[in-house]
N, C-alpha and C positions, 0 to 999 in steps of 0.2 A: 216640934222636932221629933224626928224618930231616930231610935239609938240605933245605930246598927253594926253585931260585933261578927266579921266575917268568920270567925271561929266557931259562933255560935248559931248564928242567923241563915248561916247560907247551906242550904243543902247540899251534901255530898251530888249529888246527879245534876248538878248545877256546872258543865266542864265547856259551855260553848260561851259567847257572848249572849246569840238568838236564845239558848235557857237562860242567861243571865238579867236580860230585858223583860222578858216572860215574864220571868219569876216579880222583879222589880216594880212592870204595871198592874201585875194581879196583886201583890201587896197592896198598891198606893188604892187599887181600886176597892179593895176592902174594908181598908181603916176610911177614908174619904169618900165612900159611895155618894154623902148625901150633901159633900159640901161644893161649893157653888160660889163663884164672882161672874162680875156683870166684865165681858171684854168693852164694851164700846158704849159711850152712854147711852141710854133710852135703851139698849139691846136686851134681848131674854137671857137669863142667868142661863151660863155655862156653867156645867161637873167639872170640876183640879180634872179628873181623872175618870176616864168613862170608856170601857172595853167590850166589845162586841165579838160573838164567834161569827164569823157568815160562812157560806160556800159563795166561793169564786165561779164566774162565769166560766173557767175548765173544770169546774169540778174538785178542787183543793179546798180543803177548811183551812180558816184563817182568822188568827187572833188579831181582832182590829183596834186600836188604843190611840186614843186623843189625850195627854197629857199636857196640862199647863201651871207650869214652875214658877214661882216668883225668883224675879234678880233681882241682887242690890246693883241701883244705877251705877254702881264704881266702875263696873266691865266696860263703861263707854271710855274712860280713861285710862284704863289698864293696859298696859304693853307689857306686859312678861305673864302675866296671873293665865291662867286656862280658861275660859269663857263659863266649863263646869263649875269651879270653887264659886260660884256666881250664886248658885242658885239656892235658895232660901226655903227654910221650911214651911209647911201650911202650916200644922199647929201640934200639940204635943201627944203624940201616941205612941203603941208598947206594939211590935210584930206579933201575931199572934201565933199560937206555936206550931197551930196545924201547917203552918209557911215556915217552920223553922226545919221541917224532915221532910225526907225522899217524898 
């Protein structure tokens, strides 16, 4: 689990959602660079979380991010809950603070 206190954690320059996401998969990509499950059996270990800068065929740079969340199965029977309160932590780590300012 990662603690996170929006008081403290979220930088001031942080005012759109698109920074808000940014900010979110370059964290997870940080603390989780090296960890890894298998999606489908016999398959090669997938990265939680694996981020790419490319240019676009017009010419744009572009943050590219494959994130995968664990759920608890409860969301398959949930009618009220948000499909996000779903998702589960990988494992226990601390933001690092260079990700805590502008």
């Amino acid at each position: 689990m990662v603690d996170f206190n929006r008081s403290t954690d979220m930088p001031a320059a942080i005012n759109t959602l698109e920074r808000y996401v940014a900010h979110g998969i370059l964290t997870l990509n940080n603390l989780f660079s090296s960890l890894t499950y298998q999606e489908l059996p016999g398959a090669l270990l997938e990265r939680v979380c694996d981020v790419n800068i490319v240019t676009a065929a017009d010419g744009t740079t572009r943050l590219i991010a494959r994130v995968s969340l664990p759920l608890d199965p409860a969301y398959i029977t949930s009618t009220t809950q948000k499909l996000w309160t779903f998702a589960q932590e990988f494992k226990e780590a601390t933001i690092p603070a260079a990700y805590k300012v502008d």
